[in-house]
KEVEX-534586 format. One line per 5 residues: number of its first residue (from 1); for each residue x, y, z of C-alpha. Coordinates in nm, 4 decimals, always signed. Each point is the difference from the previous one (the first is absolute). Last residue first. Example, Ala and Ser with C-alpha at 12.3 -4.5 7.8 and 13.67 -1.06 7.14 Angstrom:
BEGIN
2) +1.3670 -0.1060 +0.7140; -0.1370 -0.3440 +0.0660
This chain:
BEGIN
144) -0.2347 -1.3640 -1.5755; -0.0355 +0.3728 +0.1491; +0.3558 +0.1321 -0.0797; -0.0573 -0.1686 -0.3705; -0.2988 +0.2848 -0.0439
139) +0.2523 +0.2862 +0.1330; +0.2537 -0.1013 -0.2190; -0.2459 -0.0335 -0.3049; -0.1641 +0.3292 +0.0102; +0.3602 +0.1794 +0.0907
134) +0.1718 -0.1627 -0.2619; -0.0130 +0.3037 -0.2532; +0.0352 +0.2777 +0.2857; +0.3322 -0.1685 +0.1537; -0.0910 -0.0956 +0.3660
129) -0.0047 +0.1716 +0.2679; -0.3917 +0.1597 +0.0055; -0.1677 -0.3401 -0.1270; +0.2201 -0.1962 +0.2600; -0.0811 +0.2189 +0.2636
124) -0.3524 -0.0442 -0.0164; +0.0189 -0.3217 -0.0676; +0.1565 -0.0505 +0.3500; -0.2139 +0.2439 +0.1533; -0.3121 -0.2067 +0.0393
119) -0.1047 +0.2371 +0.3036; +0.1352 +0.3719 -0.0744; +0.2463 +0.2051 +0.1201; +0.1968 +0.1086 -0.2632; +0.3127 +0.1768 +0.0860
114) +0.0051 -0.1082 +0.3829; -0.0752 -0.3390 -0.1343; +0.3294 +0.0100 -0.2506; +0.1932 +0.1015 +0.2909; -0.1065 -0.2798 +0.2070
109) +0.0492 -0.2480 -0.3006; +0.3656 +0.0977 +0.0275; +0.0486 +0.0366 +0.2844; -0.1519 -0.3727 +0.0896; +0.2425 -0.1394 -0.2672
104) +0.2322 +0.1858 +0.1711; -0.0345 -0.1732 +0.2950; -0.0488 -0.3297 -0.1104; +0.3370 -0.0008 -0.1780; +0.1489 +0.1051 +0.3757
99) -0.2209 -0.2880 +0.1115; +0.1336 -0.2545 -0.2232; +0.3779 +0.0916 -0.0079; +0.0282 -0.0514 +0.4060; -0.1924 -0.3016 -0.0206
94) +0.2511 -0.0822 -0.2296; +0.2573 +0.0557 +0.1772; -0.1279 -0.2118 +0.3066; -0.0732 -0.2470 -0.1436; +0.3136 -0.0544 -0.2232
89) +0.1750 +0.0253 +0.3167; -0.1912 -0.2929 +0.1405; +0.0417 -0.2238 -0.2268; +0.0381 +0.0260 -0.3789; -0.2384 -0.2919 -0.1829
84) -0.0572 -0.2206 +0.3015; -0.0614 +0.2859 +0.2419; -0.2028 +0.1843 -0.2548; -0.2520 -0.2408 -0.1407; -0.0765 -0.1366 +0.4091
79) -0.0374 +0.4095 +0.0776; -0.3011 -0.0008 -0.2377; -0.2467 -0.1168 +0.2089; +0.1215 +0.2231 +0.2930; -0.1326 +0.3002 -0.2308
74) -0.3238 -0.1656 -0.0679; -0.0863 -0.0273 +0.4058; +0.1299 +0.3815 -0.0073; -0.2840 +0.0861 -0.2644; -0.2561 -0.1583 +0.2265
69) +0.0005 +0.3135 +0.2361; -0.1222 +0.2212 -0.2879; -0.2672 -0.2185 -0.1884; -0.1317 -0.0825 +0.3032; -0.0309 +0.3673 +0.1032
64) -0.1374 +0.0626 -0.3266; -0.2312 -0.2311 +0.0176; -0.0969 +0.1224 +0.3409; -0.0167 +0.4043 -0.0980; -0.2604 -0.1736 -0.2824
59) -0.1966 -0.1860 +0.2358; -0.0561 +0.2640 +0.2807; -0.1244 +0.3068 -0.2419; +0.1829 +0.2447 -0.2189; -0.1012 +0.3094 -0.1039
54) +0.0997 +0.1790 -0.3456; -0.3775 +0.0303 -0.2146; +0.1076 +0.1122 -0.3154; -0.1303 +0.3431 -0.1670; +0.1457 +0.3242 +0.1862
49) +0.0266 +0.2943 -0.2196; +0.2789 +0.1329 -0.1416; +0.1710 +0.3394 +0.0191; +0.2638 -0.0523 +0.1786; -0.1391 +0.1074 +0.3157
44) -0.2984 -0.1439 -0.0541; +0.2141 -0.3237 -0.0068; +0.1654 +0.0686 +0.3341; -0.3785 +0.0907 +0.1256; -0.1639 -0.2614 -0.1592
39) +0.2649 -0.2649 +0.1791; -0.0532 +0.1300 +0.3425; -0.3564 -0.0555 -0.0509; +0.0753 -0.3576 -0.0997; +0.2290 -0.0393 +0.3545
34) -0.3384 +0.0195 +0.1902; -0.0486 +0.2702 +0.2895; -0.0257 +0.3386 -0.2521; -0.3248 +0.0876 +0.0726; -0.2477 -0.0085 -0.3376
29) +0.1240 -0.0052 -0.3864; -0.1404 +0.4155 -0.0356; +0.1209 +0.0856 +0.3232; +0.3192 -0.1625 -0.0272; +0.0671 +0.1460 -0.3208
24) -0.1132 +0.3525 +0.0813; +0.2362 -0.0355 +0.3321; +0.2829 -0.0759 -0.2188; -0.0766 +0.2695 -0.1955; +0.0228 +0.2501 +0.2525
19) +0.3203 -0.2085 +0.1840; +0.1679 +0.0768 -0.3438; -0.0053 +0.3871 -0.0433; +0.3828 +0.0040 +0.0928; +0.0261 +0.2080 -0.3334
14) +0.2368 -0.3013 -0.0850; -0.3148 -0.2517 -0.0147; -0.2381 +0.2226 -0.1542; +0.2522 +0.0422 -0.3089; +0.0094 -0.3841 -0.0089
9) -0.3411 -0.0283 +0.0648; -0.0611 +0.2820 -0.2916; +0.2662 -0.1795 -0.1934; -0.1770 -0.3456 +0.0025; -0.3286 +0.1702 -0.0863
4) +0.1645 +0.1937 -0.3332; +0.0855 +0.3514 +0.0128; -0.0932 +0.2867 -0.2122; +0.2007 +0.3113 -0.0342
């Protein structure tokens, strides 16, 4: 019977085989020290291979630390709106409302990545979930 590559790894994989090719992998992409060697061997495993660069440097992990911490400074903006509008309770529900939304939101997409992981998912997964005649054009308004 003749397998594909992705069930060979996968066969590999149960046979408890996988530290062999693991160590072909490393050997073959160098010593395993960065986090993008890590990343061709998780993708090897799947039966990809490795083709964007993932590291990040001292100015991007800043932006997004910026980008983090100032989200609370937004959050106090908007307290003014709510105390006038429903007080304090009404802050504190909603709140409440927002993050479990948020949350499943985030289960959601997170289950959809761990179907297809792949960078510019979004019209990915709009081609594959929506109906077959308005896939083309779904996935094209997605991107507008």
């Amino acid at each position: 019977m003749a397998t594909t590559p992705l069930e060979k790894t996968e066969l590999r994989g149960r046979n408890g085989n996988k530290m062999a090719d693991d160590a072909a992998i490393i050997e073959e992409s160098g010593s395993l020290d960065s986090g993008r060697n890590k990343d061709s061997v998780v993708m090897a495993r799947m039966g990809k291979k490795q083709q964007l660069n993932r590291s990040f440097g001292f100015i991007p992990v800043l932006a997004l630390s910026s980008t983090v911490l100032s989200s609370w400074e937004s959050i106090c903006a908007t307290f003014a709106a709510g105390l006038v509008n429903g007080g304090s309770v009404a802050l504190v529900y909603g709140f409440i409302l927002a993050a479990i939304g948020t949350m499943c939101l985030a289960a959601s997409l997170a289950e959809m990545a761990s179907i297809t992981p792949i960078s510019g998912a979004q019209y990915h997964w709009t081609a594959q979930f929506a109906p077959k005649r308005a896939a083309a054009f779904v996935s094209w308004m997605q991107g507008e």
